[in-house]
C-alpha positions as CSV (number, residue, x, y, z in Angstrom):
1,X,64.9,30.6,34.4
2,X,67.2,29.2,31.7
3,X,70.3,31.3,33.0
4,X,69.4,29.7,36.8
5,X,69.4,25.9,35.5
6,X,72.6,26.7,33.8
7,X,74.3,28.4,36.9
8,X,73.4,25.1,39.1
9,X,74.3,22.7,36.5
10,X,77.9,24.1,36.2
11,X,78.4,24.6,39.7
12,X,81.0,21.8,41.2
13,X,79.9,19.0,43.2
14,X,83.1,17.6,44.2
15,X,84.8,18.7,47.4
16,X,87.2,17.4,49.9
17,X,86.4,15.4,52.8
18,X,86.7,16.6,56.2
19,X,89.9,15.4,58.1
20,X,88.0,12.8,60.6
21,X,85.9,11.6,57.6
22,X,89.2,10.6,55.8
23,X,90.7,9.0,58.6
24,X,87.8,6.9,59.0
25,X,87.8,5.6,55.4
26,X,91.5,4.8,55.5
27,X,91.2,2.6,58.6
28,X,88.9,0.9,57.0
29,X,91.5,-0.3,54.4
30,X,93.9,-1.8,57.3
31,X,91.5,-2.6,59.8
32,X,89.0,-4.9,58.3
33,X,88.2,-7.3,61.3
34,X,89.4,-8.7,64.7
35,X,92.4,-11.0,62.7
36,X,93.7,-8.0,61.3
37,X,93.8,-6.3,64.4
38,X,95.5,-9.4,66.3
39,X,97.5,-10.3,63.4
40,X,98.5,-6.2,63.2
41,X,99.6,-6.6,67.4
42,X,101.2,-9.9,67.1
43,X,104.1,-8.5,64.3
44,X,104.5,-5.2,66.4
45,X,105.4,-7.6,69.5
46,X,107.5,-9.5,67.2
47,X,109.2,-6.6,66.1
48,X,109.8,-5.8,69.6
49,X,111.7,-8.6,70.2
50,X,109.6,-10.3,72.5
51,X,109.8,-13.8,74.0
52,X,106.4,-14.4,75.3
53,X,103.5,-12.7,73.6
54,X,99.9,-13.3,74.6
55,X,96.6,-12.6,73.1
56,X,92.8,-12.4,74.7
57,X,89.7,-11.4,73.5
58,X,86.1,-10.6,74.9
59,X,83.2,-10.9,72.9
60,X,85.2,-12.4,70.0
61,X,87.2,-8.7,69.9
62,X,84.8,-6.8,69.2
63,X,84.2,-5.7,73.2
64,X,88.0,-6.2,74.3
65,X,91.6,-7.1,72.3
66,X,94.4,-7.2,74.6
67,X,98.1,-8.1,73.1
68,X,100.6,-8.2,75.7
69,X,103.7,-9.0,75.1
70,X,108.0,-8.6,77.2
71,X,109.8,-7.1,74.0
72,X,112.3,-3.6,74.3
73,X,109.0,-2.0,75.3
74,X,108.7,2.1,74.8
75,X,110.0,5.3,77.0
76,X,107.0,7.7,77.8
77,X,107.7,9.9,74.6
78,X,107.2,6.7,72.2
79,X,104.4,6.4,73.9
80,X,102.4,9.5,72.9
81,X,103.8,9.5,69.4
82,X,103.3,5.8,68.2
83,X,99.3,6.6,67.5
84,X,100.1,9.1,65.5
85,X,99.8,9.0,61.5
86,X,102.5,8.2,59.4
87,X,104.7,8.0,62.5
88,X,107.1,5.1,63.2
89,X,110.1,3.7,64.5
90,X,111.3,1.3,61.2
91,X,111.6,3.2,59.0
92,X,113.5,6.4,57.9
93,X,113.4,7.8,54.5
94,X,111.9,6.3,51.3
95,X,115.2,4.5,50.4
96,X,114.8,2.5,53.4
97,X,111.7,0.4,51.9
98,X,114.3,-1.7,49.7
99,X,115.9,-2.6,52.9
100,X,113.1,-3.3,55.3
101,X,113.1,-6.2,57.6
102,X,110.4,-5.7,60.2
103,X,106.9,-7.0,59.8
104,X,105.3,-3.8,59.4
105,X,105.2,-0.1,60.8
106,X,103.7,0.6,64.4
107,X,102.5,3.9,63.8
108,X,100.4,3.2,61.2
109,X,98.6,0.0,62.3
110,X,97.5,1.7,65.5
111,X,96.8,5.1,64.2
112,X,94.0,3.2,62.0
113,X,93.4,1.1,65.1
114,X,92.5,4.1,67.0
115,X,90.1,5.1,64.2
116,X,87.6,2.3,64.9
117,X,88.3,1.6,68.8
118,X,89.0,3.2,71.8
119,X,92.9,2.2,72.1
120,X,94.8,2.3,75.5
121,X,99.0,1.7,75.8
122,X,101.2,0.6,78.5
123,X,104.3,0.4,78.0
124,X,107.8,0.4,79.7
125,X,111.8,0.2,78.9
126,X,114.3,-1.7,80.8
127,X,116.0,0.5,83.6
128,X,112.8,2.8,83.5
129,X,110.9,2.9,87.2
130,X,107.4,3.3,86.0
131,X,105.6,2.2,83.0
132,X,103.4,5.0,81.1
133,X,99.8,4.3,80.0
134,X,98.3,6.4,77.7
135,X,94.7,6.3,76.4
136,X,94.0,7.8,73.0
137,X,91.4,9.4,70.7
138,X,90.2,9.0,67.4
139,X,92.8,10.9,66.3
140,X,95.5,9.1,67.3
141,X,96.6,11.8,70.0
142,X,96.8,11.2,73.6
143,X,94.1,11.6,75.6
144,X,95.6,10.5,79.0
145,X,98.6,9.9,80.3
146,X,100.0,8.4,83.6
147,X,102.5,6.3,84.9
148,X,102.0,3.3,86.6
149,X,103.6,0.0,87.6
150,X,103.6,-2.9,85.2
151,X,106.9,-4.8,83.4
152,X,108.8,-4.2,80.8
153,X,106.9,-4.5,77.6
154,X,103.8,-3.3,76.3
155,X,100.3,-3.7,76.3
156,X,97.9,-2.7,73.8
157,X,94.1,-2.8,74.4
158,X,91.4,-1.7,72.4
159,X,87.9,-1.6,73.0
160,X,84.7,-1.2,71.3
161,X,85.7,-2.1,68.0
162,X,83.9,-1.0,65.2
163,X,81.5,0.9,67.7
164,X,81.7,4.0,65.0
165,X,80.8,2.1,62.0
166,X,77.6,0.2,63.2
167,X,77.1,-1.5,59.8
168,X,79.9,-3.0,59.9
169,X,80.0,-3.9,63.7
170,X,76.3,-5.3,62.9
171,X,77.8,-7.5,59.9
172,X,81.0,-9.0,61.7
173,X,79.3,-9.7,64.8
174,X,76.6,-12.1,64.0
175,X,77.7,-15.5,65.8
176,X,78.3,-17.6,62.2
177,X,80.3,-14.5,61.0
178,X,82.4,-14.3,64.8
179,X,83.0,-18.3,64.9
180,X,84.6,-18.0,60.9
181,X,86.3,-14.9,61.7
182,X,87.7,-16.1,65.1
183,X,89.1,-19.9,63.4
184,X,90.8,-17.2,60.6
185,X,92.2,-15.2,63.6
186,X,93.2,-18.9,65.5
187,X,95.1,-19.9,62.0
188,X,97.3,-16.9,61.8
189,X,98.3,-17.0,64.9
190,X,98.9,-20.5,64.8
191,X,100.7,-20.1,62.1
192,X,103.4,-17.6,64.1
193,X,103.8,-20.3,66.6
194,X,104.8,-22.7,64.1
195,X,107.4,-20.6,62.4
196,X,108.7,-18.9,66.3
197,X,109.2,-22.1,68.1
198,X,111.4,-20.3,70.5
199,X,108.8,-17.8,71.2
200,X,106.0,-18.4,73.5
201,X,102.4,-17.8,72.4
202,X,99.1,-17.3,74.6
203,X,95.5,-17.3,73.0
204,X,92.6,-17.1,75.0
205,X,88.7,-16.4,73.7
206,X,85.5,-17.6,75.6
207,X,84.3,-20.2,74.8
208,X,86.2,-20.7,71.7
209,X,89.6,-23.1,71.8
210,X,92.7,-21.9,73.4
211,X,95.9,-22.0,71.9
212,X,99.1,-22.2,74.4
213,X,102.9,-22.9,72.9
214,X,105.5,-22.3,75.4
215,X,109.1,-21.9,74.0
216,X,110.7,-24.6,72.0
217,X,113.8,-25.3,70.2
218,X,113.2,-26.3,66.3
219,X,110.1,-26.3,64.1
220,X,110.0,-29.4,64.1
221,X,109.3,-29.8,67.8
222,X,106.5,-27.3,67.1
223,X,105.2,-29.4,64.5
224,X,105.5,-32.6,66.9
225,X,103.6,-31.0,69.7
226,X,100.8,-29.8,67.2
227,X,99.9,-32.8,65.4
228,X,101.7,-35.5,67.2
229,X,104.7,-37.2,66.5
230,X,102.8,-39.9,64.3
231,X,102.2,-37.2,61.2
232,X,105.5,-35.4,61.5
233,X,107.3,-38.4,61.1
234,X,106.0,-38.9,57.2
235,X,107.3,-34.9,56.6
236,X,111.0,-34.3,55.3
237,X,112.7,-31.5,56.2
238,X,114.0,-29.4,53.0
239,X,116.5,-26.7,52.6
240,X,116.9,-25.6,49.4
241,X,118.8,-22.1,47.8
242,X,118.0,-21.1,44.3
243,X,120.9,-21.3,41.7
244,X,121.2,-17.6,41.8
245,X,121.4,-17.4,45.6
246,X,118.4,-14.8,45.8
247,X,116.3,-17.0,47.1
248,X,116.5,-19.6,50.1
249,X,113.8,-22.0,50.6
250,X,113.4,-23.9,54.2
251,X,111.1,-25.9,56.1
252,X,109.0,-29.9,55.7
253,X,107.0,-31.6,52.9
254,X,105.5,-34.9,52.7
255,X,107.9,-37.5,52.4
256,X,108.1,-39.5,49.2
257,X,107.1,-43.1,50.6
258,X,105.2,-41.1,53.3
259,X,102.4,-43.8,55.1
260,X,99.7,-43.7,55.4
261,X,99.2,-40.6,52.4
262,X,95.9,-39.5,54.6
263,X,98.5,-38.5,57.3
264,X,100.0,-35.5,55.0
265,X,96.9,-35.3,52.6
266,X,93.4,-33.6,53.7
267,X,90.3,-32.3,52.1
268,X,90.9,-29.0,53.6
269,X,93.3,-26.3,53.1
270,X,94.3,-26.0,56.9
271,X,98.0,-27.5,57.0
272,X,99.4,-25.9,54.4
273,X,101.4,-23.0,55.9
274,X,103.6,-20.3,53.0
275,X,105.9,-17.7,54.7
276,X,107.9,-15.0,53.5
277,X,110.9,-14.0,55.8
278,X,109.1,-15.5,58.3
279,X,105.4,-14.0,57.9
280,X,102.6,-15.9,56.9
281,X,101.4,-15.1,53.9
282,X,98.3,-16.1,51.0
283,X,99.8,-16.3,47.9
284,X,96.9,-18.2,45.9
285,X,99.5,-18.7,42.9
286,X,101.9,-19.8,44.8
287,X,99.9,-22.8,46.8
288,X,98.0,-24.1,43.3
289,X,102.1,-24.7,42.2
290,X,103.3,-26.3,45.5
291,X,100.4,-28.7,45.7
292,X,100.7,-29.1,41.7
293,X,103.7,-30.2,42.3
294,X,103.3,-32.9,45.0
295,X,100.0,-34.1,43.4
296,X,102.0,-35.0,40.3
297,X,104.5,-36.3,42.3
298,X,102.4,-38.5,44.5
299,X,100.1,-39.3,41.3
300,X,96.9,-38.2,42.8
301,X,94.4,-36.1,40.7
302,X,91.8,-35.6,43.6
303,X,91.0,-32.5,44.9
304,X,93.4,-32.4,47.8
305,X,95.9,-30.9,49.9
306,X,98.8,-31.4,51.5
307,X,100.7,-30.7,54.7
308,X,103.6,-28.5,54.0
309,X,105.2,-25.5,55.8
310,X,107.7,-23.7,53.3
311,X,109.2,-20.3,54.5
312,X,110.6,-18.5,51.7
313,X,113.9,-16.2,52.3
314,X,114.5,-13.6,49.7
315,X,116.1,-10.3,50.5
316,X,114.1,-7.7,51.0
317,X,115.5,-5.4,47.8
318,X,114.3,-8.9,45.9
319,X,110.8,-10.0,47.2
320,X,109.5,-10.2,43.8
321,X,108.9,-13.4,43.7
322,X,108.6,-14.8,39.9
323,X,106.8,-18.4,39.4
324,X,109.5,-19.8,37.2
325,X,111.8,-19.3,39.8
326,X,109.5,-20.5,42.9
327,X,108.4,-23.9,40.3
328,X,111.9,-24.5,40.1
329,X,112.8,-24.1,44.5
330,X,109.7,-26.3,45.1
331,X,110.0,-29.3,42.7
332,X,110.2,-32.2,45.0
333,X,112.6,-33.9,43.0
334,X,114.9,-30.6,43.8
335,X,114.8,-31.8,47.6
């Protein structure tokens, strides 16, 4: 009847999603790939002070990710609650965002982390006898827990990635997608090495190139045992702090009467490294005005680009960045 059709065509359609089905979605939104997850691992070991951190992979991530690395490590109770949502060690209270100087918050990375793989912990603090590995569920909550013998520092180690979200897992793991996917993932974390010279840096994926940087002294050494002596030589080192002081800009660009140009000039994007307090970023805008600003100084119109590894310091009540003020810090006649 009438009165029927009325009834069902008012009646609401919209309701919440169920807990695990929420989770799931919101994972999604930091854990996109296998580079997100290393790049994700990589800043937590940073944040823990390590010295040595080292990254290896089975079936291009998607069967194993393992990210050890010797920083403060965690006691047994850290353990447990570092999977858990909106749970973490940096940060506070809401004030504290203006003032934060880690790369990133722990809890959160792996609670989504444990959303789309099965996620296992070891870790360990100094002057504790045994470490404790816990294996977790979807959930973020501990499934397992032991001690065992291991060293200070943790290890994280997740498996199956993407196993609950098959078209996904079906998408990223085609060989042409792994290959582009892993060279993103080798960049990033090349890029770490490059801007941590004094920490040491393991990365290891059959059959796909290593990457192995043991502890150095300047950037510049970094650079040297790169790309060789022979390119490095035709980049200029530049340290340059904005009028106002809010900004300090450090780190190498092509020198002026740099010879031959192909040495600090390439068709591809792949040498041109942009930090933020020390974490690499992709700032589109911010790249088209650096290389802007070296093609017209070099008076070249082709569609190049050039070798340059800038880290912008800017406190962290100030990180927004404003393009008048970055055209000014990177105009090579300025350095």
């Amino acid at each position: 009847s009438q009165a029927v059709v009325m009834a069902a065509a008012t009646e609401a359609v919209i309701r919440a999603l169920p807990a695990e089905t929420v989770r799931r979605i919101k994972s999604g939104q930091v854990i996109t790939d296998v580079r997100s997850v290393v790049k994700e691992l990589v800043e937590n070991a940073l944040d823990a002070k390590a010295t040595s951190v080292s990254v290896s992979l089975a079936g291009y991530g998607f069967d194993t990710i393992r990210v050890r690395d010797n920083g403060v490590g965690m006691c047994a109770t850290d353990v447990v609650r570092c999977a858990l949502g909106h749970c973490t060690s940096k940060l506070a209270e809401m004030n504290a965002l203006d003032s934060l100087a880690t790369y990133g918050f722990r809890g959160e990375a792996l609670h989504s982390l444990c959303c789309v793989a099965d996620v296992e912990i070891v870790s360990m603090k100094k002057g504790d006898k045994f470490a404790t590995k816990v294996t977790f569920g979807k959930d973020g909550k501990e499934q397992e827990r032991k001690e065992v013998p291991a060293r200070v520092g943790t290890e994280i180690t997740a498996r199956n990635l993407f196993k609950c979200h098959p078209v996904r897992l079906e998408m990223l793991s085609k060989e042409k997608q792994c290959k582009a996917d892993f060279s993103k993932m080798h960049d990033i974390v090349l890029a770490y090495t490059l801007i941590h010279p004094r920490i040491t840096f393991k990365l290891k994926c059959q059959p796909e190139r290593a990457l192995r940087r043991g502890a150095l002294k300047t950037i510049r050494e970094a650079l040297d045992e790169q790309y060789g002596p022979f390119v490095t030589k035709q980049l200029q080192e530049v340290d340059v702090t904005n009028p106002d002081g809010k900004m300090r800009i450090t780190g190498f660009l092509p020198k002026p009467n740099a010879e031959p140009l192909s040495t600090v000039m390439r068709r591809a994007n792949d040498r041109n490294f942009l930090y933020v307090n020390q974490r690499p970023v992709d700032i589109p805008r911010v790249s088209k005005l650096v290389t802007a600003h070296l093609k017209k100084w070099f008076q070249v119109e082709n569609r190049r680009y050039f070798f340059v590894l800038l880290n912008f310091s800017i406190a962290a009540d100030k990180l927004r960045m404003s393009s008048t003020i970055l055209s000014q810090a990177v105009t090579p006649t300025a350095v």
